[in-house]
C-alpha positions in Angstrom: 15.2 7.0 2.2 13.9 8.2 -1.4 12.5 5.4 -3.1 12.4 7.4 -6.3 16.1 7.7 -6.5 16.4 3.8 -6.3 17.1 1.9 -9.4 17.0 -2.1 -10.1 20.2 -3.6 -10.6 20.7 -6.3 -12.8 21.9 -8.8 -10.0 18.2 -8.1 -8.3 15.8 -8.5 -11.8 14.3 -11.4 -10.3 14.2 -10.2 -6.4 12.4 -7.5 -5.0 15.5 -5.3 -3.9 16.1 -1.7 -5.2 19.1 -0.5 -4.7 19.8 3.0 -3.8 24.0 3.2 -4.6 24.6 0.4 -3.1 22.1 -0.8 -0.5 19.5 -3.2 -1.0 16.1 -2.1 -0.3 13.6 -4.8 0.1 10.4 -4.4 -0.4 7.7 -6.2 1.7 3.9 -5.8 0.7 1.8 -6.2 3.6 -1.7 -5.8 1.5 -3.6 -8.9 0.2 -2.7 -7.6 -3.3 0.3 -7.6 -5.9 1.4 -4.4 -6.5 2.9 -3.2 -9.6 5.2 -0.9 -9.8 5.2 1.3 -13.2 7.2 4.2 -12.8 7.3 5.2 -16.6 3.6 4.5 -17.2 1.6 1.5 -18.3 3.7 0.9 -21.0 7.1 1.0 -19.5 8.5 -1.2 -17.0 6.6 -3.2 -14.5 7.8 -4.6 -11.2 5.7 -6.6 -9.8 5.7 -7.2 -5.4 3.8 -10.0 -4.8 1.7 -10.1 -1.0 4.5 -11.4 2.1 1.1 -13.4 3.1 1.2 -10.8 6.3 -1.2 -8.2 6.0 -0.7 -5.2 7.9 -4.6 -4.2 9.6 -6.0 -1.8 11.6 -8.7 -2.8 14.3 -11.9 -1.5 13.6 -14.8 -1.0 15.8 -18.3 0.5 14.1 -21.4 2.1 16.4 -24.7 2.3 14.4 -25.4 6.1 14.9 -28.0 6.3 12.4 -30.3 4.9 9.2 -31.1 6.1 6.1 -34.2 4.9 4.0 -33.9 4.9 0.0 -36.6 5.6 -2.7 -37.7 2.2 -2.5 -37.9 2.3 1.3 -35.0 0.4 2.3 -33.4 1.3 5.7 -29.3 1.3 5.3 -27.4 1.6 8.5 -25.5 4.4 9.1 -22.3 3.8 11.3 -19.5 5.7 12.9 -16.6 3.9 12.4 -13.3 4.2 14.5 -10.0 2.5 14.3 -7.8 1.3 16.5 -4.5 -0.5 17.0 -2.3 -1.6 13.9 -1.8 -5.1 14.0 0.7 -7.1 11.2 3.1 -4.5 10.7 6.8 -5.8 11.3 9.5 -3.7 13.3 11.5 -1.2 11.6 14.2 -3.1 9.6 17.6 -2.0 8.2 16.9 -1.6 4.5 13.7 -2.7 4.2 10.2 -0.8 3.4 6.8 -1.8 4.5 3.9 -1.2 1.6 0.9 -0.7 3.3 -2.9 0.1 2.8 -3.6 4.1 3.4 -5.6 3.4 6.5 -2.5 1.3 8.2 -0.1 4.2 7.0 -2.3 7.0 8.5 -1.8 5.2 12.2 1.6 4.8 12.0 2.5 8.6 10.6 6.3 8.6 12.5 7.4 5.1 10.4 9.5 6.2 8.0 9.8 2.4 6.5 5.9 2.5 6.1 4.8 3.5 2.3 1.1 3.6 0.3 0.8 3.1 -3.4 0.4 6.4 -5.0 -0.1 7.9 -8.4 -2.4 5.3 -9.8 -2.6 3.8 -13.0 -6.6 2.6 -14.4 -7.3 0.5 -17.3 -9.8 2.0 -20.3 -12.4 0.7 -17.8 -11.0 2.7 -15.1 -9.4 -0.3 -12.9 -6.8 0.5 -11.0 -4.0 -2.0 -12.8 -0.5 -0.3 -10.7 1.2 2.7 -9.5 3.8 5.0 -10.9 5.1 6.0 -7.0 5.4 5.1 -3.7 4.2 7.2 -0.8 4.4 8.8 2.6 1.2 9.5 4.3 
């Protein structure tokens, strides 16, 4: 599947299909966030892929293996964190793509239907306000 081939076709402007010839792809965001999609910059196009209300996570244990103390003489934790077993993320579908936090994508490397945001866009400020691309980790 290349995602940057699609195109939106004027029966999908209110959906969130892209259609690649002429298969739908729909696009499910498994993050807490809305993503939008700006493939010709900040001031072109934006489509916008509100959350499914699923979020795709990956368990996470944490083993304090450490402390460090600050100027002031605060001690801060220092943990080694592991993760585990992806939970949330939907069976491979026919046409359909899975948006995903980095962390999730980087567990499930062999799903092709599993993407990342990529090529982020920041504000003056430096927030990150969408993405001109989709990714495979």
């Amino acid at each position: 599947m290349m995602i940057k081939t699609a195109k939106r076709c004027n029966e999908c402007l209110e959906c969130h299909h892209f259609c690649k010839g002429r298969i739908a792809l729909n696009i499910i965001n498994l993050t807490p966030h809305a993503l939008f999609l700006m493939p010709a910059g900040p001031t072109g196009p934006v489509v916008t892929i509100p959350p499914s209300g699923q979020v795709a996570r990956c368990a996470t244990s944490r083993v304090q293996v450490d402390t460090v103390t600050t100027v002031d003489g605060i001690s801060v934790p220092v943990n080694q964190t592991q993760f585990g077993e992806v939970s949330g993320l939907p069976d491979p579908q026919p046409d359909t793509i899975y948006v995903v936090s980095a962390l999730v994508a980087q567990a499930v490397p062999d799903r092709q239907d599993v993407f990342i945001t990529d090529d982020a866009i920041r504000d003056d400020q430096g927030r990150i306000i969408g993405c001109r691309a989709l990714a495979h980790i």
